[in-house]
N, C-alpha and C positions, 0 to 999 in steps of 0.2 A: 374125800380129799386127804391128801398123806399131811400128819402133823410137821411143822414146820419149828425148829427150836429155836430157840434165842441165844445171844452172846451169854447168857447164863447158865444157860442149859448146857451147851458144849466146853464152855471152862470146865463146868463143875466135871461132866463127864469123860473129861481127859485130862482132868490134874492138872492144869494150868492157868496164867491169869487170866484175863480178859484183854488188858496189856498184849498179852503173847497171840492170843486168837485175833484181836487188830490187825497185829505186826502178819502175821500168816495171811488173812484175808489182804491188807492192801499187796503183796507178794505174791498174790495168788498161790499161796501153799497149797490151800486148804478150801475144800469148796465150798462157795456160798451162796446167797441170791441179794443182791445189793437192790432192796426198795427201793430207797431216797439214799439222798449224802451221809444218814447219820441213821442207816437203819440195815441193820444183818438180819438175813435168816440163814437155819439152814436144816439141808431134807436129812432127819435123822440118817437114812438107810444110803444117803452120801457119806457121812460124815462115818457108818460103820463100815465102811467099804473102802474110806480112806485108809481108816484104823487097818481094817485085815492088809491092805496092801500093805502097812510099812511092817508087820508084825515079822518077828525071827523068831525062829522054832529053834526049840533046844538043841537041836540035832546040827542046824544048820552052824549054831554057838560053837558047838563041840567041832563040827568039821572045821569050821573058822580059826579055830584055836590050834587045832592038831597043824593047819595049814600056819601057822604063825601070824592070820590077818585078824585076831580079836581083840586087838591092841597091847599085843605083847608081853600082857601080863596076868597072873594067876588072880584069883581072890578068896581068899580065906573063910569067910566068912559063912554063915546060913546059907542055904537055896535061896529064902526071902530077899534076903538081902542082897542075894545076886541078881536074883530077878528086878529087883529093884535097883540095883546102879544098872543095868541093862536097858528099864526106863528111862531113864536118866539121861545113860549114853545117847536113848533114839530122839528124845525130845533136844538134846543140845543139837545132836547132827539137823534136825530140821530147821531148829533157830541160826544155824548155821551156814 
């Protein structure tokens, strides 16, 4: 039987609260399997599948940009740290 995670398990493994994985579950964001009223799971190899769909490749970043649609602006900073307001950016767009 495939292991099934918990609202703990999927925070921790995408940086976000528990708060946020609620908000996404009643929204159907994000896929889950609702037990009872007060009980989440969910099938890892969903939850990596959801991941690969929303992911942007650098390449797609850099066409984005060259095309003027990566929000118009430059960032100075590290690769790290671009990759990281990049996160940033995808988690807002979905809370969104």
């Amino acid at each position: 039987m495939e292991k099934l995670l918990d609202i703990d398990d999927v925070s921790e493994m995408l940086g976000v609260t528990k708060a946020t994985i609620y908000s996404w579950t009643s929204q159907n964001k994000i896929p889950h399997i609702k037990l009872s009223k007060r009980l989440l799971k969910f099938r890892e190899r969903e939850i990596m599948a959801w991941v690969a769909a929303r992911t942007v490749s650098a390449s797609t970043v850099t066409a984005m940009k060259k095309r003027g649609r990566a929000g118009g602006t430059t960032y100075a900073g590290s690769r790290e740290d671009y990759i990281e307001k990049i996160i940033e950016n995808a988690k807002e767009a979905v809370l969104n």
